[in-house]
C-alpha positions as CSV (number, residue, x, y, z in Angstrom):
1,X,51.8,34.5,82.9
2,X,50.7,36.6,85.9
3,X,48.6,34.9,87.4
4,X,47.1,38.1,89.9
5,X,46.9,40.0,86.8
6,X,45.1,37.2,84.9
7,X,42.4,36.2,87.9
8,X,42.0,40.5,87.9
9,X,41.2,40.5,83.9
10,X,39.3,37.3,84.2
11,X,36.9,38.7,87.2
12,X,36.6,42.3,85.8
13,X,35.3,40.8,82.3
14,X,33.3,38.1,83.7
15,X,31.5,41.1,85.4
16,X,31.4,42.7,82.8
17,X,30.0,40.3,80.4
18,X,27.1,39.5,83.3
19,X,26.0,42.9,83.1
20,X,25.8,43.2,79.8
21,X,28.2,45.7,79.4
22,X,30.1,44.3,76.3
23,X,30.8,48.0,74.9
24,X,33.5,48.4,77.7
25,X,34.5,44.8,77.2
26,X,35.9,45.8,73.6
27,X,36.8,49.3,75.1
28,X,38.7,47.6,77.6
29,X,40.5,45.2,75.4
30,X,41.3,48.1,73.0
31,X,43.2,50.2,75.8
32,X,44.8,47.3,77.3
33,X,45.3,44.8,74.3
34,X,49.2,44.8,75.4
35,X,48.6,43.9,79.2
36,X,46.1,41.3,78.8
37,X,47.3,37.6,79.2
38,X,46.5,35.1,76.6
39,X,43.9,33.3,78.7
40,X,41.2,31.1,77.1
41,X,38.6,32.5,80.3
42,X,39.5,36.5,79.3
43,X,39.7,36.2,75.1
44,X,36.4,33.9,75.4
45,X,34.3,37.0,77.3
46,X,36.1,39.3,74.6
47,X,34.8,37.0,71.8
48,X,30.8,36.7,73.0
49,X,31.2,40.3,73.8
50,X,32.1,40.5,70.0
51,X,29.5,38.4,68.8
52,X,26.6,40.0,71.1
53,X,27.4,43.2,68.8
54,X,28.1,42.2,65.8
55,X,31.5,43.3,65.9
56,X,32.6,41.0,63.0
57,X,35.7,43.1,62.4
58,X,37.4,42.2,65.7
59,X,36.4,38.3,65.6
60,X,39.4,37.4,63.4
61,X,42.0,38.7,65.7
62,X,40.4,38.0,69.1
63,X,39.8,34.3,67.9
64,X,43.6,34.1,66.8
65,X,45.0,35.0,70.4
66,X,42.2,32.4,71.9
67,X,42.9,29.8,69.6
68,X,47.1,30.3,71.3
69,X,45.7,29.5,74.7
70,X,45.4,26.7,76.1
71,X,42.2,24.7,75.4
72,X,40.8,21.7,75.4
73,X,38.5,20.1,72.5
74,X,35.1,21.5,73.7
75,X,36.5,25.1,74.2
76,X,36.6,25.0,70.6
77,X,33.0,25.8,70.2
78,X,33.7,28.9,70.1
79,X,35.5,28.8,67.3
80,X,32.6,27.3,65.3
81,X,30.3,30.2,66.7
82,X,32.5,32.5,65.3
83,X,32.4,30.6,61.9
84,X,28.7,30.9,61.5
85,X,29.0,34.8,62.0
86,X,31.9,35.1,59.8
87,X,30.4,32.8,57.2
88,X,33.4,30.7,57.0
89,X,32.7,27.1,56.1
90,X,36.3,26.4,55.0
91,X,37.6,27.1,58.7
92,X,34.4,25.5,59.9
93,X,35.2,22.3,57.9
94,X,38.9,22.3,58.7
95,X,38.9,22.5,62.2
96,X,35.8,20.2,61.9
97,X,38.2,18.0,60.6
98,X,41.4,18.2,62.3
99,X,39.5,17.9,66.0
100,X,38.0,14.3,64.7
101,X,36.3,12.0,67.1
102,X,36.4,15.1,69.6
103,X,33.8,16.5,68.0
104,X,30.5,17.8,69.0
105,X,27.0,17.5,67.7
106,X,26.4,20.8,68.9
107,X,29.8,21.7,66.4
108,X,28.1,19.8,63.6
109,X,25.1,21.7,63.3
110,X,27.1,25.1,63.9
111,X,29.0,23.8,60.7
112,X,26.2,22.6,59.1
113,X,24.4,26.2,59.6
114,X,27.4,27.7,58.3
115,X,27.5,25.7,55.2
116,X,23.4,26.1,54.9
117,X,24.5,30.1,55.4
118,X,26.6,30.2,52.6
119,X,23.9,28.8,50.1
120,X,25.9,25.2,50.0
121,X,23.6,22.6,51.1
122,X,25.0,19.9,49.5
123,X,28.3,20.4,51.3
124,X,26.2,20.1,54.4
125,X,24.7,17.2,53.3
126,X,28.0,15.6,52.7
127,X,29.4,16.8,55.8
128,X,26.2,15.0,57.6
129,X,27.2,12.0,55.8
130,X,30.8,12.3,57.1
131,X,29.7,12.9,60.9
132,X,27.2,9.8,60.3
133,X,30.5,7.6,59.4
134,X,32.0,9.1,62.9
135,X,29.5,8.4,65.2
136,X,31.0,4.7,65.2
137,X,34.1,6.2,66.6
138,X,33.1,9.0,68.2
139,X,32.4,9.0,72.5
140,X,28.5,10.9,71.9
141,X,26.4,10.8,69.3
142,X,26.9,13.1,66.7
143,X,23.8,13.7,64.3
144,X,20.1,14.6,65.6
145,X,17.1,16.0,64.3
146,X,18.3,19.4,64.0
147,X,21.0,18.4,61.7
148,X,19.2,17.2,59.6
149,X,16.7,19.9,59.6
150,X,19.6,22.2,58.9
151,X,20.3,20.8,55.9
152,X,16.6,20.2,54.7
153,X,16.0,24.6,55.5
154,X,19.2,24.4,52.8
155,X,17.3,22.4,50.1
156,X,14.2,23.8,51.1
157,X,15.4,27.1,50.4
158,X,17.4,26.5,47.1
159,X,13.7,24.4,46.0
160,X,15.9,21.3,45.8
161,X,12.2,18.7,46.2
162,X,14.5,15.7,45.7
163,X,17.6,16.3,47.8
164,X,14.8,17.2,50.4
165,X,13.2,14.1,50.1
166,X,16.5,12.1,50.2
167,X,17.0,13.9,53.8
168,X,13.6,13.2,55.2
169,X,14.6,8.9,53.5
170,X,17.9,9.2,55.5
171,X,16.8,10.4,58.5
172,X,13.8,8.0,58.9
173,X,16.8,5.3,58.1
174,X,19.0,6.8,61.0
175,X,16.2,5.9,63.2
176,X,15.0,9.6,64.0
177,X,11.7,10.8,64.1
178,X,10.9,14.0,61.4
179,X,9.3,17.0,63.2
180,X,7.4,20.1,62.6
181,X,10.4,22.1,61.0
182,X,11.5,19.1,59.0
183,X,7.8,18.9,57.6
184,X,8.3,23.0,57.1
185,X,10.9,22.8,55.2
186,X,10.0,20.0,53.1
187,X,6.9,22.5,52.3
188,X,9.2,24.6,51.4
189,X,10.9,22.9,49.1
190,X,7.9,21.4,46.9
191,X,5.7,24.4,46.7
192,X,5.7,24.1,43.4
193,X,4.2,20.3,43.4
194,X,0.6,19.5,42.6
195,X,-1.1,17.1,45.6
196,X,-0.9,13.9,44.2
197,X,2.5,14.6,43.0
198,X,3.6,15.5,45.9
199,X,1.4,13.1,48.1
200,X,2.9,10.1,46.0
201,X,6.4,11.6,47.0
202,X,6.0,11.6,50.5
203,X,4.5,8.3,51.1
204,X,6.8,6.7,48.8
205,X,9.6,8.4,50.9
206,X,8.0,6.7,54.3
207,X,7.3,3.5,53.1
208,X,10.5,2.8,50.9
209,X,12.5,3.7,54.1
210,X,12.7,-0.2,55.0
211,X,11.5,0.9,58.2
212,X,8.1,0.2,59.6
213,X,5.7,3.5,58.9
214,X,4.4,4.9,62.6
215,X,1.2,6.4,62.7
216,X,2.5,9.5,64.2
217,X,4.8,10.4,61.6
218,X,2.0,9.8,58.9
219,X,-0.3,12.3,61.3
220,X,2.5,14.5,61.6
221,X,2.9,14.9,58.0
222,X,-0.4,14.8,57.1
223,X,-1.6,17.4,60.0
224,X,1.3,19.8,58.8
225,X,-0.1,19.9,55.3
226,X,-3.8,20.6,56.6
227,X,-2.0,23.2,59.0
228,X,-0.2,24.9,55.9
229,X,-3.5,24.9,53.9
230,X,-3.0,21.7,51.8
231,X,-5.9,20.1,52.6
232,X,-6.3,18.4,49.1
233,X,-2.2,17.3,49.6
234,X,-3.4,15.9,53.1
235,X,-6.1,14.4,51.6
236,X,-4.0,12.6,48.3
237,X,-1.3,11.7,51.0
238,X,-3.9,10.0,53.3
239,X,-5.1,8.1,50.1
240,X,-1.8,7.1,49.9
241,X,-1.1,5.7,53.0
242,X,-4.4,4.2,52.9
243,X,-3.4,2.0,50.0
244,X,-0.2,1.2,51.9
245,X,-2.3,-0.4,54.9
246,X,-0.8,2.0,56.9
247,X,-3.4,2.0,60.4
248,X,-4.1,5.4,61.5
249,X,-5.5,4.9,65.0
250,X,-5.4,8.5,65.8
251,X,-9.2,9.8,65.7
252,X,-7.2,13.2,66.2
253,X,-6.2,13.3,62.6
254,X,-10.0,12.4,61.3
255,X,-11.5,15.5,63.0
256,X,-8.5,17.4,61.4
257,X,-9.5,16.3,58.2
258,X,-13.0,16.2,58.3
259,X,-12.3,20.2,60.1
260,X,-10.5,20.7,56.9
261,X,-12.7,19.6,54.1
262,X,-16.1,21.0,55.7
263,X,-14.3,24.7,55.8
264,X,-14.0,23.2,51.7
265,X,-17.4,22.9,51.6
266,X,-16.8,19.6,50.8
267,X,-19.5,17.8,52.7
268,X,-19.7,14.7,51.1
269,X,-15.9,13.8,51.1
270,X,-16.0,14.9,55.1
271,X,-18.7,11.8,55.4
272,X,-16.9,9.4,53.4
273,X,-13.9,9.8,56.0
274,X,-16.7,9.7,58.5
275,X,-16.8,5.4,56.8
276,X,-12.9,5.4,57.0
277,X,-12.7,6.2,60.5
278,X,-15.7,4.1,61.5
279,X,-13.8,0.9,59.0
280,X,-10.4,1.9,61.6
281,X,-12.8,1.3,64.7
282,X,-13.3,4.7,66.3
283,X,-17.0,6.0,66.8
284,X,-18.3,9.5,66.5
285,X,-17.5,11.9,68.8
286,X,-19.1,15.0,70.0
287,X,-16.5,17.2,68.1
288,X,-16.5,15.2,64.6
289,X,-20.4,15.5,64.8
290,X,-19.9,19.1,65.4
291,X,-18.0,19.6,62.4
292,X,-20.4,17.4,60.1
293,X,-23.1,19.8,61.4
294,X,-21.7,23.3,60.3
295,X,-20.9,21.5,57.4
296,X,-24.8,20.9,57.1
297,X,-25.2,24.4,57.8
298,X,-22.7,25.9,55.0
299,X,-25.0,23.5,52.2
300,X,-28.3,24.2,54.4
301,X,-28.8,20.6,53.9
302,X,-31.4,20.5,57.3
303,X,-32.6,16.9,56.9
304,X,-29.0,15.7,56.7
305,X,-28.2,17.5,60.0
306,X,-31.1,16.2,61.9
307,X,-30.3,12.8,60.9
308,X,-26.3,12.7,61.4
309,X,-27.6,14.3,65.0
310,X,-30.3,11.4,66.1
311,X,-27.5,8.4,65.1
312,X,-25.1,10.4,66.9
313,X,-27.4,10.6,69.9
314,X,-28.5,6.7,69.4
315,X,-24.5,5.9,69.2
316,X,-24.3,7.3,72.5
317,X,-22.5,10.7,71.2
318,X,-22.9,12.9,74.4
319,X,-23.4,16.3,72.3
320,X,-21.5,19.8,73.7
321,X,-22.3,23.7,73.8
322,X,-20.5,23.8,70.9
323,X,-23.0,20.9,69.1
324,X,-26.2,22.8,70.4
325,X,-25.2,26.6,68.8
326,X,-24.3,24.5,65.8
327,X,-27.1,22.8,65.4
328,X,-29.5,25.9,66.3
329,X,-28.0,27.5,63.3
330,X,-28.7,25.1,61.2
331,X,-32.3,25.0,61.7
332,X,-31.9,28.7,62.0
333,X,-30.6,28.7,58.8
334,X,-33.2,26.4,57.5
335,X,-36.1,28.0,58.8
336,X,-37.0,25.2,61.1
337,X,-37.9,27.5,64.3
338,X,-40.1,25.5,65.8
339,X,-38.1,22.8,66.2
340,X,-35.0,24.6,67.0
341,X,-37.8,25.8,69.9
342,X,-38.7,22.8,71.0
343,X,-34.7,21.4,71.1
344,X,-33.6,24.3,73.4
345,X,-36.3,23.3,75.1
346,X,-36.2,19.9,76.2
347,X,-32.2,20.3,75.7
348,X,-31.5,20.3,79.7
349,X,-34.1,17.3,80.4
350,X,-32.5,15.1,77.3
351,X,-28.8,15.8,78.0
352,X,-28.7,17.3,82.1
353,X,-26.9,20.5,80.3
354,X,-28.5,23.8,81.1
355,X,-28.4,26.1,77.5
356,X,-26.5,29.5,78.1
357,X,-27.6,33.0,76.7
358,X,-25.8,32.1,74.0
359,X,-27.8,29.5,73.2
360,X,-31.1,31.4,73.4
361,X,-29.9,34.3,72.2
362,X,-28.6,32.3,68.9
363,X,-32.3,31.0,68.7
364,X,-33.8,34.7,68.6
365,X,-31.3,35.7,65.9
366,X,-32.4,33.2,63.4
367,X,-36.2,33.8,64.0
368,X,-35.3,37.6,63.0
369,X,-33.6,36.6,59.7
370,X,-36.8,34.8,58.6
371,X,-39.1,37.8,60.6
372,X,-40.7,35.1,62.5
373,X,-41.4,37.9,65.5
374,X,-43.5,35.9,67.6
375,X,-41.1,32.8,68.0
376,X,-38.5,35.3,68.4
377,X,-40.2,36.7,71.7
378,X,-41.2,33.5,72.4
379,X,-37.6,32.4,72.8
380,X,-36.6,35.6,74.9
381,X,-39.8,34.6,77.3
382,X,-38.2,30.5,77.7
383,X,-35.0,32.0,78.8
384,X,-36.3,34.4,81.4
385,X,-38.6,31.3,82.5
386,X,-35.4,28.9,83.2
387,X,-34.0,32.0,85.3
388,X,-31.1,33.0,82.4
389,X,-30.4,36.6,82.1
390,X,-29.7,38.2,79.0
391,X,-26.8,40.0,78.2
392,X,-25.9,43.3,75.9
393,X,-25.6,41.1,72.4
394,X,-29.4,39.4,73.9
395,X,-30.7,42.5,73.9
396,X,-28.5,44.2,71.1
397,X,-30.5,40.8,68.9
398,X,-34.0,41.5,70.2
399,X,-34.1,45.2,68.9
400,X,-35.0,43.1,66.0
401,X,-38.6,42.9,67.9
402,X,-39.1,47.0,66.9
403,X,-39.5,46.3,63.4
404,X,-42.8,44.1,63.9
405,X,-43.9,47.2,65.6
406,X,-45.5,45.8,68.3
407,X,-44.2,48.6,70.7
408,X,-46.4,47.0,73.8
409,X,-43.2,44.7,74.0
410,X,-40.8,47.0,74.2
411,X,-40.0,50.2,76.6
412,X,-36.9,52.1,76.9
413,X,-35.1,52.5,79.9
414,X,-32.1,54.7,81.7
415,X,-28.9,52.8,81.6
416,X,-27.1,56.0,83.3
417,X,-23.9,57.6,81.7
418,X,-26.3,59.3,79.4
419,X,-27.3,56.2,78.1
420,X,-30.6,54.6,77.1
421,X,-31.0,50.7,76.1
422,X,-34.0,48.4,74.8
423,X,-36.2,46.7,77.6
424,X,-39.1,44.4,76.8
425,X,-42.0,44.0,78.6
426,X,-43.1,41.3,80.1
């Protein structure tokens, strides 16, 4: 080989290739074929020039004068990158084979998305079960998360529920922990199962594992199922667990829950995992508390709300913004202006947190729905008093006050650019 005219080929398509310029790679190649040394370095720039653009048609023969260089066992990743565009699984598994302990996790899961490709996850699935045999022997360790996740996107798309299942088992036996996509494409795969069906399934699957069961991965799956709109499957698998005497020490997931099932409308069920959480030792917090109040406002149940609010206070629950606006639409809701009056204000004295326009402004807005007029202006008047200035959607609210016709409250002003805007009066 000449070596000046391979270090000249090797520079000019390493340049090449770091511009981007992989058209006149191929170009190059195709003008030249005949002067180009068989060099791992030049045919590996002409193969990811290739494989930027989708030039299937000229993988075959660029990858046969690589493969006559001289290479070493992890230059043969190319060769599986090529596979997976190709769709070749039978040179995937081949070389797979012949390069034995040499191989690569990152050339597993290149096969294994090749066979997944090809619509053969049970091939992958076998192959994972080949590589798991050859970790023993082999120098790194062969078979992660991702490869099983390959394989479980393969059942999950074919709809195989049990061969899914049997790959969440095996992994969890392998020591690994599952993840969000293996929890996708477990979805996937039982789309078709009712909740307790389902919910049975999965626990079964984590607690026959002969491994101990670790709250996060019953959080994790139960959390994914709330995230993908199974609430009632979150609910039947947390059931499940429950009856396992699995400990879920995460308060996380029982706001998730509780989140869940009050966007349900299912009040009550929110407060009996409002029992399960207190039985697992965590108190209420300001956000949980939050939740069980819009879920008070959604069934206008206002006694309910003022009482979950007072124990919450008497626990020592330190409430948020996002408690207060709650909580002033539920008694807006309800009707109860007067109280919701008298709770924005003493609100700053009782908790040392000054209430924003919002707050005040969410006051008004439910004294207009019931046409209480007076209590509406009389909450515009205790916001000016504590020195809070009103904003557009303030004064956008209080053009409510025009339809009492009490016009000695209101004036309109010049708010320039051709524009006029509601003013009370003081």
């Amino acid at each position: 080989m000449d070596r000046d005219s391979c270090r000249f080929w090797q520079q000019t398509l390493k340049l090449m290739s770091s511009r981007k310029h992989f058209s006149l790679c191929l170009l190059a190649y195709s003008i030249f074929e005949h002067d180009m040394p068989v060099d791992k370095v030049i045919f590996s720039c002409l193969i990811n020039a290739a494989l930027e653009l989708n030039a299937e048609s000229r993988l075959e023969a660029l990858l046969e004068k690589y493969s006559q260089a001289s290479l070493s066992p992890k230059d043969h990743i190319l060769h599986f990158r090529c596979y997976v565009q190709l769709n070749s699984a039978d040179a995937a598994e081949q070389l797979f084979h012949r390069l034995g302990d040499e191989v690569s996790n990152l050339m597993l899961n290149m096969l294994l998305l090749t066979c997944v490709n090809q619509k053969q996850p049970e091939r992958a699935y076998q192959l994972l079960q080949d590589a798991k045999v050859r970790e023993t022997s082999a120098k790194d360790k062969l078979v992660d998360i991702v490869s099983y996740n390959t394989v479980m996107k393969g059942f999950g798309a074919a709809q195989m529920r049990s061969r899914c299942l049997d790959a969440v088992r095996d992994l969890i036996e392998h020591g690994l922990q599952p993840d969000d996509i293996t929890l996708g494409a477990l979805m996937e795969a039982c789309v078709a199962e009712s909740d307790h069906a389902l919910a049975q399934q999965i626990g079964d699957v984590l607690i026959s594992s002969g491994r101990e069961v670790k709250p996060p991965m019953c959080n994790l799956f139960i959390r994914g199922l709330v995230k993908a709109g199974g609430i009632w499957k979150a609910l039947a698998l947390y059931e499940a667990m429950k009856k396992q005497q699995v400990r879920f020490p995460d308060i996380v997931l029982f706001s998730v829950l509780i989140k869940a099932l009050v966007g349900q409308n299912a009040l009550a069920k929110a407060l009996e995992l409002v029992e399960d959480m207190k039985a697992h030792g965590h108190a209420m917090d300001d956000i949980i508390l939050t939740h069980l109040l819009e879920g008070c406002r959604h069934e206008s149940r206002y006694e309910l709300g003022k009482e979950l609010f007072q124990k919450s206070i008497d626990a020592g629950v330190v409430p948020s913004d996002f408690t207060l606006v709650t909580l002033l639409k539920l008694y807006g809701r309800c009707g109860a202006h007067a109280e919701a009056f008298h709770l924005l204000q003493s609100w700053e004295r009782r908790f040392r947190q000054k209430p924003s326009v919002i707050h005040y402004t969410c006051l008004m807005s439910g004294c207009f729905r019931f046409k209480k007029y007076d209590q509406a202006w009389a909450a515009f008047e205790l916001m000016l008093h504590h020195g809070v200035q009103p904003d557009d959607t303030t004064f956008t609210t209080m053009m409510g006050i025009l339809q009492s016709q009490e016009w000695d409250r209101a004036s309109w002003r010049n708010a320039g650019h051709g524009r006029r805007c509601f003013t009370p009066t003081r």
